[in-house]
ZANULO-191956 format. One record per residue: x, y, z of N, C-alpha, C in turn. Coordinates in steps of 0.2 Angstrom, whole numbers, padded with zeros to 4 digits, always signed. Layout:
// ZANULO-191956
XYZXYZXYZ/...
END
This chain:
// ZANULO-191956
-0126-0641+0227-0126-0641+0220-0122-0636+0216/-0120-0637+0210-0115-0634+0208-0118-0627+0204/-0119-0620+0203-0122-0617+0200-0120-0617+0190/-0123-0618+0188-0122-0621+0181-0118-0614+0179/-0113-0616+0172-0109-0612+0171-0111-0605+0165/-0110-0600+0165-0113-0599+0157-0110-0599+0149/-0108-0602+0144-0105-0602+0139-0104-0597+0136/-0098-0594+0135-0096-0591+0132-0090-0591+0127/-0092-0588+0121-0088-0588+0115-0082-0580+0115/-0077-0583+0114-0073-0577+0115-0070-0578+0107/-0072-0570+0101-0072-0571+0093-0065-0567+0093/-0061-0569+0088-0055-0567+0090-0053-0568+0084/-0048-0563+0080-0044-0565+0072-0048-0560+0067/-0050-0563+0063-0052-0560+0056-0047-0559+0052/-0048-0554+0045-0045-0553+0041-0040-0547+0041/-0044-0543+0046-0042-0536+0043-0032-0535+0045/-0031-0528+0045-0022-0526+0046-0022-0527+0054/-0031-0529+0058-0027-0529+0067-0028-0535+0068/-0027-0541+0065-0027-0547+0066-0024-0550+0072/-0019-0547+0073-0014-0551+0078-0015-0548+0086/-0018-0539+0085-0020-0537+0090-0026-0541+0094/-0032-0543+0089-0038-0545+0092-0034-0553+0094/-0032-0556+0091-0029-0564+0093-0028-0560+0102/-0023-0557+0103-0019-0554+0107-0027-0552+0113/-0029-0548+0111-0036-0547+0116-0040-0554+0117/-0042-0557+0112-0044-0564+0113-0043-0570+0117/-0037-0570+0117-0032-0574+0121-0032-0571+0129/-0030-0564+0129-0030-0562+0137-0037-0564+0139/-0043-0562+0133-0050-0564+0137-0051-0569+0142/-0049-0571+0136-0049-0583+0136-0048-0584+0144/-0039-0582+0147-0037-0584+0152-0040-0580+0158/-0044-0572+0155-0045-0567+0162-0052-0570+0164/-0057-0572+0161-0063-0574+0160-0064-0580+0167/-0068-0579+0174-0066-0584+0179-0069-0591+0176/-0067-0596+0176-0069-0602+0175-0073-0606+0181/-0074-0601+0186-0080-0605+0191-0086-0601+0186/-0086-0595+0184-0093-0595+0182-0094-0595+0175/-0089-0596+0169-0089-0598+0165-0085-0604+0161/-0087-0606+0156-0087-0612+0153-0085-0607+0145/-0078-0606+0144-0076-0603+0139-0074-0605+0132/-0076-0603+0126-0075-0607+0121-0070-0603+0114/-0064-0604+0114-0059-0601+0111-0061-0600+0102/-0063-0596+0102-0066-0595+0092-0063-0590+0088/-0058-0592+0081-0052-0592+0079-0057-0589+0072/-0060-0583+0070-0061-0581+0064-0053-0581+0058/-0055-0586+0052-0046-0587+0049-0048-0582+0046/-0042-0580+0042-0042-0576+0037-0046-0578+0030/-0048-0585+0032-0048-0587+0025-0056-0587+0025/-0060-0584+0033-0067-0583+0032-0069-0588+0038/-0067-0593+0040-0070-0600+0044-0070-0598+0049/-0073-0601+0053-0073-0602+0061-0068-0608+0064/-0065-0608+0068-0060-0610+0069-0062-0612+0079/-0066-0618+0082-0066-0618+0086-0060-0623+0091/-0056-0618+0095-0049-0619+0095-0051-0624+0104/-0047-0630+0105-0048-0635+0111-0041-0629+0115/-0042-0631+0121-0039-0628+0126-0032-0627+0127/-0029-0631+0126-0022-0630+0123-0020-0632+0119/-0025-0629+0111-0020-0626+0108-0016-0620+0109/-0010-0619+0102-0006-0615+0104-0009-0609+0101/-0014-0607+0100-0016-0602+0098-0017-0599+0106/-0018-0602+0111-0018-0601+0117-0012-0597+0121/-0008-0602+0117-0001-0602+0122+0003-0595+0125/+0004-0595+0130+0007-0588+0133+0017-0587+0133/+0019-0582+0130+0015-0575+0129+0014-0574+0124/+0009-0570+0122+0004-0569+0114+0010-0563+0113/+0014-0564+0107+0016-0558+0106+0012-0554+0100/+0015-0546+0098+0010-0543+0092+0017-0541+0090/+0018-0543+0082+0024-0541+0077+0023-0531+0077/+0030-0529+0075+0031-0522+0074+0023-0519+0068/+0024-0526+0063+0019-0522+0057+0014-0528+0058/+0008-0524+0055+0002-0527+0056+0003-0535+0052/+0000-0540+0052+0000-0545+0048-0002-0545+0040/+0000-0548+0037-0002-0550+0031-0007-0558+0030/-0011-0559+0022-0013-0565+0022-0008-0570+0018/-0001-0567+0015+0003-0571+0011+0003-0577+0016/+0006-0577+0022+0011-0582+0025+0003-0587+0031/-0003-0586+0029-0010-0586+0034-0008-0595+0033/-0010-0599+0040-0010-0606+0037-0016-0605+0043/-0019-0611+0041-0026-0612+0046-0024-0617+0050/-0026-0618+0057-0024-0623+0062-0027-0628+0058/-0022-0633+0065-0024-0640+0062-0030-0644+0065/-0032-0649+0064-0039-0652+0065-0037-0655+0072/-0029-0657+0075-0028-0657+0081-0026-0652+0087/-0029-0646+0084-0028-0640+0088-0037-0637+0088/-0042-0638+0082-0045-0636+0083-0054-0639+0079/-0059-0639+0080-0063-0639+0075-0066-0632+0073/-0065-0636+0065-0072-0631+0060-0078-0631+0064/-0079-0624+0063-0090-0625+0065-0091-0617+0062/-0098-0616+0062-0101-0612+0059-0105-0607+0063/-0107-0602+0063-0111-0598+0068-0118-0601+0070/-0122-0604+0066-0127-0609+0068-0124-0612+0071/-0118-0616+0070-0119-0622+0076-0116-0620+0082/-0113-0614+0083-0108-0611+0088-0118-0607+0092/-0120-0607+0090-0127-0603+0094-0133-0608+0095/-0131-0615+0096-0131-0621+0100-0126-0624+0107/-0122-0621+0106-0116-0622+0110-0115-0616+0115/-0115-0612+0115-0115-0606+0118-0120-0602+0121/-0120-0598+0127-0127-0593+0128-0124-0585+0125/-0119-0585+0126-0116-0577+0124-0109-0577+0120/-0110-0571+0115-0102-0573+0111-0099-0565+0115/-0091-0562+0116-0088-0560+0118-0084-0558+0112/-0087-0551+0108-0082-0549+0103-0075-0547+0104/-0071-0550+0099-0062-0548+0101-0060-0546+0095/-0064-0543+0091-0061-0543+0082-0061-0537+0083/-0056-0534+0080-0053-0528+0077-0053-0526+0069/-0056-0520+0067-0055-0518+0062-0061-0518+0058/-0059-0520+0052-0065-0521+0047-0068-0527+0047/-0075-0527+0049-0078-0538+0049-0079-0537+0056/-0075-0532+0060-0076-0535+0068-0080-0528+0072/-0076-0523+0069-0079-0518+0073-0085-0514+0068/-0085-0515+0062-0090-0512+0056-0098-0512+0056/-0100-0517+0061-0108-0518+0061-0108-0524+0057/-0103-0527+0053-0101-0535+0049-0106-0540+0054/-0100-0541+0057-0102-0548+0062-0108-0548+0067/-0110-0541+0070-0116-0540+0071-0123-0542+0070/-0122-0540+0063-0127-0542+0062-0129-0547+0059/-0126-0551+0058-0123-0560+0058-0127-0561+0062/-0124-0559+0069-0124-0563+0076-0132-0561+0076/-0134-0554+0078-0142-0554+0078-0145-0558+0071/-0145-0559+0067-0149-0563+0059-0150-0570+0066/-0144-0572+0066-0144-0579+0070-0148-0580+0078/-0148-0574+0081-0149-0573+0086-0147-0575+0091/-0139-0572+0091-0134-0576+0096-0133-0568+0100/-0135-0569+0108-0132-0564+0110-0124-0563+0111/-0123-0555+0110-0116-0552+0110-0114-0547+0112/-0107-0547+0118-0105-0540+0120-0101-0536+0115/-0105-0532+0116-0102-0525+0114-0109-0522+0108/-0106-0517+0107-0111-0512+0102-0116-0514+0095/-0121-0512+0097-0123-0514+0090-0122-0514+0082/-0126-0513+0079-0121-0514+0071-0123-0505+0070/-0127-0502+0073-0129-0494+0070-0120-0491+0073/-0122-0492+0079-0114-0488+0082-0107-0491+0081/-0107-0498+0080-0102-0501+0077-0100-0497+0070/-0103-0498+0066-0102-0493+0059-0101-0488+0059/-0106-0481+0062-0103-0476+0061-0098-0473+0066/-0094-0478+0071-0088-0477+0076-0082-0478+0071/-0084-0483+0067-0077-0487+0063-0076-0482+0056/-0083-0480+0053-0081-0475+0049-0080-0467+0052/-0072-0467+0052-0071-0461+0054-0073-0455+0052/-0075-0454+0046-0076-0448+0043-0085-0446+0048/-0088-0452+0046-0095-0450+0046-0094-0450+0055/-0090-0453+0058-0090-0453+0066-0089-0445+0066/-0086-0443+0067-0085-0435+0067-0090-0430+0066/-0092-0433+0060-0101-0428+0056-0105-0429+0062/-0105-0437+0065-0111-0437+0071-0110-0434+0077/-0103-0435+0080-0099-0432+0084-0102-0425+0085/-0099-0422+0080-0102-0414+0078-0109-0411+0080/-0113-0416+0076-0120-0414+0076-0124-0416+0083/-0118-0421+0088-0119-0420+0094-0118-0415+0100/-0115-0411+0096-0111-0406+0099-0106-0406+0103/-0102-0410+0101-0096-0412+0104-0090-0411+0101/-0084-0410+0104-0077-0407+0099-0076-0410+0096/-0074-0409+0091-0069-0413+0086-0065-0408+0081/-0057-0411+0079-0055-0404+0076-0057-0407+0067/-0055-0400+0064-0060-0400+0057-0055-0407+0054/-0060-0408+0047-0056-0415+0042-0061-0412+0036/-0057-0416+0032-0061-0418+0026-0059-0426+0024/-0064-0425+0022-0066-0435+0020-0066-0434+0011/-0059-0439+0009-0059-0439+0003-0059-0447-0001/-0063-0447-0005-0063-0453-0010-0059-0454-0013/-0057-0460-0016-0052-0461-0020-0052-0459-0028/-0058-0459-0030-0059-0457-0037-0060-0449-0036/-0061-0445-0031-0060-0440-0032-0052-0436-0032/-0047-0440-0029-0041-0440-0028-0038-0440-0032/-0040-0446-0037-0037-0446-0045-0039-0442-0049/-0047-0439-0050-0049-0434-0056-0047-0429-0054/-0044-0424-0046-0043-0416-0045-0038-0418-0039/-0032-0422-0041-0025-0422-0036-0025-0416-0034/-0022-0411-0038-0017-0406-0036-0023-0401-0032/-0028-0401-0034-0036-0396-0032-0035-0400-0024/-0034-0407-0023-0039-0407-0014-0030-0408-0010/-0024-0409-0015-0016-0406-0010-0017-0400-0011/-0018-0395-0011-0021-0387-0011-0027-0386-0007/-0029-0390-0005-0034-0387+0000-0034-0391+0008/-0029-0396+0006-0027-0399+0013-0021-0394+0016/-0018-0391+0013-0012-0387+0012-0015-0382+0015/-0022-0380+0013-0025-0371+0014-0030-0372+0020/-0031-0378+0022-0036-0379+0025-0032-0381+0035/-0027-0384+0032-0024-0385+0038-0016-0384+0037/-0015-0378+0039-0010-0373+0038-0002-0375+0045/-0007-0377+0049-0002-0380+0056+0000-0386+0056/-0002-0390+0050+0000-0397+0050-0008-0402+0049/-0005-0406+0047-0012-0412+0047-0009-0419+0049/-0015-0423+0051-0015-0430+0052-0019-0435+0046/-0015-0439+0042-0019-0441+0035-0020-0449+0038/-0027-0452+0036-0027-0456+0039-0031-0461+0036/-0031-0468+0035-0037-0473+0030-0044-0473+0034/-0048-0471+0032-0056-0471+0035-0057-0476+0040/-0056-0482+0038-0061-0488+0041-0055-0491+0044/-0047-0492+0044-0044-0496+0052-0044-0492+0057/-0042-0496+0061-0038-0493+0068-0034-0495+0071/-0028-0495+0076-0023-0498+0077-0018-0492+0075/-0021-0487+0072-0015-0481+0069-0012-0485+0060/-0013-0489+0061-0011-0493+0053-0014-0488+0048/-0008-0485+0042-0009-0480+0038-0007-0474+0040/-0009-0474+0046-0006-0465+0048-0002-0461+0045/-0001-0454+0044+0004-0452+0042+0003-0443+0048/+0006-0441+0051+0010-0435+0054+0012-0430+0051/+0010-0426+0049+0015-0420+0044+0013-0414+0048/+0021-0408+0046+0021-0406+0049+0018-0397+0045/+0016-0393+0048+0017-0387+0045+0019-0387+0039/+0014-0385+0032+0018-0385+0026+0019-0390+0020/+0019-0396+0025+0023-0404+0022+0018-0404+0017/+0021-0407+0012+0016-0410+0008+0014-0416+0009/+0006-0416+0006+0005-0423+0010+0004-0429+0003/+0004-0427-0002+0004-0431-0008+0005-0438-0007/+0011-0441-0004+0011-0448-0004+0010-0449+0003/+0007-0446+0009+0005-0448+0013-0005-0452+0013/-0008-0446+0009-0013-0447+0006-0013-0455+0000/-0008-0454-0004-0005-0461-0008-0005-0466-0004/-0001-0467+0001-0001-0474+0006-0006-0474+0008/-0008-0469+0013-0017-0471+0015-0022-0474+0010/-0022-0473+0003-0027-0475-0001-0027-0481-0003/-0018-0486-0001-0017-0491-0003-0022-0496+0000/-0022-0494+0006-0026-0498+0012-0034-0496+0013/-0038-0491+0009-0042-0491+0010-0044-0486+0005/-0051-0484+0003-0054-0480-0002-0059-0475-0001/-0056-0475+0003-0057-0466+0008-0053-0467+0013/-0050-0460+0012-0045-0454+0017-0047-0451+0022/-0045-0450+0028-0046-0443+0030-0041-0440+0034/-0042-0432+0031-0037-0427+0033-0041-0425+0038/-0033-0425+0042-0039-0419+0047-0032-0414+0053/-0035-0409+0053-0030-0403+0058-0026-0409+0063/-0020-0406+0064-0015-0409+0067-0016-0404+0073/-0015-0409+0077-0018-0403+0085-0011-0407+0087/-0007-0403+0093-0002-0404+0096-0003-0404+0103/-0003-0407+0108-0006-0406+0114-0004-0414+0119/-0008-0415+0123-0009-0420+0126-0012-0424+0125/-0011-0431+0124-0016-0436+0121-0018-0440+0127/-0025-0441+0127-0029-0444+0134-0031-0448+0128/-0035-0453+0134-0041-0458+0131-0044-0459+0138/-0050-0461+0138-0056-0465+0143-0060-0468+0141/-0060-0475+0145-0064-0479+0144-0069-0478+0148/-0076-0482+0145-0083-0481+0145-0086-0488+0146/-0090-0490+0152-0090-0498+0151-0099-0496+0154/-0102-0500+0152-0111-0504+0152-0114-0500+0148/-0122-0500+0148-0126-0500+0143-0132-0495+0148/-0135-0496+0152-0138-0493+0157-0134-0491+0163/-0133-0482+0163-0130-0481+0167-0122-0483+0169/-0120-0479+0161-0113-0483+0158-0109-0478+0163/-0102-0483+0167-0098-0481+0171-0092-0478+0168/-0088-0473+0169-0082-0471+0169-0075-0474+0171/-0068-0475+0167-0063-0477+0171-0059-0470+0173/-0053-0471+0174-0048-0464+0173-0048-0463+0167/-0045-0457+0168-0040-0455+0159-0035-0455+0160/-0032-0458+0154-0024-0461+0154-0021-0453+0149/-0015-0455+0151-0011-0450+0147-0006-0454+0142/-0007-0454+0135+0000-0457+0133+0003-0452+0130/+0009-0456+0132+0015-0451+0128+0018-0455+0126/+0018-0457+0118+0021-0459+0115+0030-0461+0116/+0033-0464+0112+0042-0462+0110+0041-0463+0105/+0037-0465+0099+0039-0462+0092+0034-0458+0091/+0033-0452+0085+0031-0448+0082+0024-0445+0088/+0021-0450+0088+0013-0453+0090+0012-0459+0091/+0005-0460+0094+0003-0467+0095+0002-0471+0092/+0007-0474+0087+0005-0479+0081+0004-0485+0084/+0006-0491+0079+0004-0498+0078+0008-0498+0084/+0016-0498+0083+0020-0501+0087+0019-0499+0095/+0018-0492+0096+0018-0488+0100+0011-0493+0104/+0005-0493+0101-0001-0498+0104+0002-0503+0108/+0006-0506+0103+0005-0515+0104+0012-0517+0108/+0021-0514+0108+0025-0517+0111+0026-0513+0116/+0028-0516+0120+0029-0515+0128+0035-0511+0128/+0036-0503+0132+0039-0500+0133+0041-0496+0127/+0035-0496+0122+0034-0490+0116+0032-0484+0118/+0028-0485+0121+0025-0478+0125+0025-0479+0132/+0025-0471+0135+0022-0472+0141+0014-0469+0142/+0013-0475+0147+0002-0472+0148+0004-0471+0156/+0002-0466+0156-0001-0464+0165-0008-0464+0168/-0010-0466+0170-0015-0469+0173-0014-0466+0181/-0020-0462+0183-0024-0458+0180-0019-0453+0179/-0022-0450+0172-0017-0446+0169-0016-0441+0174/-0010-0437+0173-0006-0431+0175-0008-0423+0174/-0015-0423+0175-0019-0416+0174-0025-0415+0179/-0027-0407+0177-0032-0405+0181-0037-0411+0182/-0039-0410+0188-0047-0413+0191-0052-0410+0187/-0053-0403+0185-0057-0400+0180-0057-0405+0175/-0053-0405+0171-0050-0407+0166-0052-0414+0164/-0051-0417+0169-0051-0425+0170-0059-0426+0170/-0064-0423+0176-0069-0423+0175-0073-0422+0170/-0071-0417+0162-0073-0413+0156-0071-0420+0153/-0064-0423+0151-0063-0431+0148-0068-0434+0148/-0069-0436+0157-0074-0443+0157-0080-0441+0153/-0083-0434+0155-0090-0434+0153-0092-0433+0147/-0086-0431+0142-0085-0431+0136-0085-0438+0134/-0083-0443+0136-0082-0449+0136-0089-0453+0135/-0090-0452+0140-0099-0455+0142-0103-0453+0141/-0103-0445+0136-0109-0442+0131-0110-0445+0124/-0101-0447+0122-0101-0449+0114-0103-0456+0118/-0102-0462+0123-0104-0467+0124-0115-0468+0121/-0116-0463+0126-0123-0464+0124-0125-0460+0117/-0123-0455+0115-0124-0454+0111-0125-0458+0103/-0119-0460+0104-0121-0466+0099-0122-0473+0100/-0127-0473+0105-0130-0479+0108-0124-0486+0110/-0119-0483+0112-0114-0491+0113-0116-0494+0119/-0113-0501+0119-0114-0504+0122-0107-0508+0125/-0109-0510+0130-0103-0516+0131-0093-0512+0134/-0091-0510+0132-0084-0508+0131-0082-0501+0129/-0080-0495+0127-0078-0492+0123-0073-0488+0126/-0068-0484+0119-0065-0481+0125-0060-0476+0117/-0064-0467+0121-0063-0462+0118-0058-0458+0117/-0054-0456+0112-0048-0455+0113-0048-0446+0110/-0042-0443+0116-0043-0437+0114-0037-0431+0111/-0037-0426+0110-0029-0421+0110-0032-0416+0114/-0028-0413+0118-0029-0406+0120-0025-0404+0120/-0028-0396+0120-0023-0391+0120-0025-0385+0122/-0024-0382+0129-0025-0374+0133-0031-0380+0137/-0031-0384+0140-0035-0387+0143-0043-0388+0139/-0045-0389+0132-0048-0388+0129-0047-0397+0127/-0053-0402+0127-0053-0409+0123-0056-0410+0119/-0053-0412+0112-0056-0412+0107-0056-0419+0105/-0062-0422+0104-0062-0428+0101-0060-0433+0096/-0054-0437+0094-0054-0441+0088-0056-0444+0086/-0060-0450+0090-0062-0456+0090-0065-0460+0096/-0070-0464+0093-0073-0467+0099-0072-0476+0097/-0067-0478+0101-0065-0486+0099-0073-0492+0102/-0076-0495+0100-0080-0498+0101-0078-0506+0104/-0073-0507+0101-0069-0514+0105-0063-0512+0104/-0062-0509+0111-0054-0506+0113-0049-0513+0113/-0043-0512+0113-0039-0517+0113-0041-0520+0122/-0039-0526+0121-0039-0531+0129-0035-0534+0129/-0028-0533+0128-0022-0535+0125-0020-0537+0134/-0014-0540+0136-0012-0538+0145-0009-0533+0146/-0008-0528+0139-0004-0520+0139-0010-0514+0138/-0016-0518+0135-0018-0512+0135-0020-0509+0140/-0023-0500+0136-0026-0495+0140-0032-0499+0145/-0036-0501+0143-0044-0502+0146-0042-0508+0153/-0039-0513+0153-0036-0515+0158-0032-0514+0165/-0028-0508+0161-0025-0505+0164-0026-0500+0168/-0032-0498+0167-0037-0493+0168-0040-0495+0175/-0042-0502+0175-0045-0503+0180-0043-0506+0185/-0035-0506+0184-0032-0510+0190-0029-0501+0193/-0029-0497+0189-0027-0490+0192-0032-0488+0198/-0037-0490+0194-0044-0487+0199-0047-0490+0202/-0043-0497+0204-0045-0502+0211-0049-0507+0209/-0052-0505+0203-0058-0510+0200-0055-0517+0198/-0059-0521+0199-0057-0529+0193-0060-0530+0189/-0056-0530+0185-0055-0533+0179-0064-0537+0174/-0061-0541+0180-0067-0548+0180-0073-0548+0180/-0075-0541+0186-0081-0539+0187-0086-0534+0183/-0080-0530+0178-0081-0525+0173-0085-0531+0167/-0079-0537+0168-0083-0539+0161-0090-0546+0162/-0092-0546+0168-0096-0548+0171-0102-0546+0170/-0101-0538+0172-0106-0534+0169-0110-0532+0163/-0104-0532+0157-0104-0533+0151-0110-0539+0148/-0106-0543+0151-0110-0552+0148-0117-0552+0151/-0117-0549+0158-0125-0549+0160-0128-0545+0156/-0128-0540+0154-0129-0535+0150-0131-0538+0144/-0127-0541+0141-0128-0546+0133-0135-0550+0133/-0133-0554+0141-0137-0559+0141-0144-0559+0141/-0145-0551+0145-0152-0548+0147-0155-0544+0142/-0150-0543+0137-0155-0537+0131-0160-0541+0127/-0167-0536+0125-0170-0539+0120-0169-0536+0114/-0166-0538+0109-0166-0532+0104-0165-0538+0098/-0163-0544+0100-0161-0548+0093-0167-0550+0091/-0167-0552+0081-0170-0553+0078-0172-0559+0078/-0178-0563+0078-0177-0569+0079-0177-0574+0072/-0175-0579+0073-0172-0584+0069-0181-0588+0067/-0180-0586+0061-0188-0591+0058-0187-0598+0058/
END
């Protein structure tokens, strides 16, 4: 007798500027996913807010997924067609399915948004709750926690947009006084590096702080540290495991948009090219912000050094799973599969009691 499969929903799209990255992890999900023990259901978040539950070969499917230089826009957005895909709702999607496989990127996907949707509903879900989803994606407040958890991070200031406009030249004078070696200006709530700006020693940061505010209504500045840039991924819930730490080295500036997402923008080394000391402070750096802020599922912590010293930027809570990214790649470096990492995740979803029940 055949052992029955488990349903799963892999969410993928949404509105924000990394639309094309999560399609992009989505899709690799779709095809890595074994089909002897799962029964996989392709789910298309449009920009236009709908669910979009995509049949098997459509071309949202279709291989290779690529990801454009710049992030996407909603001007050109068309929604699939009715013979690519059906409408459905999250109610009726937690009829159909035992577990959803979050793929969203950004704002609505990684913010504790869809979360807590999915818990109101009571649809089980991989990855992080809505508490660590939220304060991961808002950068400013991720670093306060960081901090208070005693863990590196170099200094910032977190600025609002109306403060920006009533004492301009007051907080470009204190970005100036405050980080004297350069700073990284950045938009609070995306990821993907979308917004970024790199200045150097001195620069003024005026319209770099101006572009950042177009995409978002809080800023954050913070010390430009020059050094080595690692990341390490972080995977389960009980007893959360370690992968290598990568080394990337950009070819432009830094790890931007393009740098992330096109093949042969950066190089990533796997496991990075540094001390054993060093590598072991990463991981465990890594897997202290993991529990710290209760994650779950996937994540993967991104860092600068400098004199062997790692300070933390960021904790990604649904890393890219693109067939380029870091976190797959991670695991084919350290002998692991793929398969079996995300195996564990999904028992993990399936087995938690923590959701709200539906009246």
């Amino acid at each position: 007798m055949l052992k029955e499969r488990i349903r799963v929903g892999v969410l993928m799209g949404g509105k924000s500027g990394e639309r094309e990255v999560s399609l992009a992890s989505g899709c690799h999900l779709v095809r890595t996913l074994d089909p002897t023990k799962y029964e996989v259901y392709p789910i298309e978040l449009g920009m236009d807010g709908k669910w979009y539950l995509h049949h098997i070969d459509s071309p949202l499917l279709s291989e290779p997924r690529t990801i454009g230089t710049e992030p996407p826009t909603a001007d050109t957005y068309e929604p699939p067609t009715a013979n690519d895909s059906e409408l459905v709702t999250g109610r009726v999607m937690k009829s159909r399915i035992d577990v959803l496989f979050l793929a969203l990127h950004g704002p609505g996907g990684e913010d504790g948004a869809i979360q807590g949707y999915l818990e109101t509903l009571g649809i089980p879900y991989v990855g992080s709750g809505i508490l660590a989803s939220a304060l991961t994606m808002d950068k400013g407040r991720c670093k306060t926690f960081i901090q208070a958890s005693g863990l590196p991070t170099p200094n910032w200031i977190l600025l609002r947009k109306n403060q920006w406009e009533k004492e301009t030249e007051k907080f470009r004078q204190r970005a100036l006084a405050d980080f004297p070696d350069g700073m990284v200006v950045k938009p609070n709530n995306l990821g993907s590096s979308i917004g970024i700006s790199v200045l150097s020693a001195g620069e003024n940061p005026f319209d770099a702080i101006e572009r950042a505010f177009l995409v978002d209504s809080e800023v954050l500045i913070e010390a430009r540290i020059q050094g080595k840039e690692l990341t390490c991924g972080v995977y389960g819930q009980e007893n959360p495991e370690v992968l290598p730490v990568t080394e990337i080295r950009p070819k432009n500036e830094f790890f931007d948009y393009e740098s992330k997402y096109q093949a042969g923008a950066s190089e990533e080394i796997t496991p990075a090219e540094i001390s054993d000391e060093l590598a072991r402070e990463v991981q465990s750096l890594a897997r202290n912000a993991h529990l710290a802020f209760g994650c779950r599922g996937i994540t993967r912590t991104d860092f600068m050094v400098v004199d062997e010293k790692p300070s933390i930027i960021e904790v990604n809570t649904i890393p890219g799973m693109t067939s380029v990214s870091i976190i797959p790649r991670a695991c084919e470096a350290a002998g692991l599969d793929f398969e079996v990492i995300l195996d564990r995740v999904i028992g993990e979803a399936l087995f938690r009691e923590e959701l709200i029940p539906v009246a």
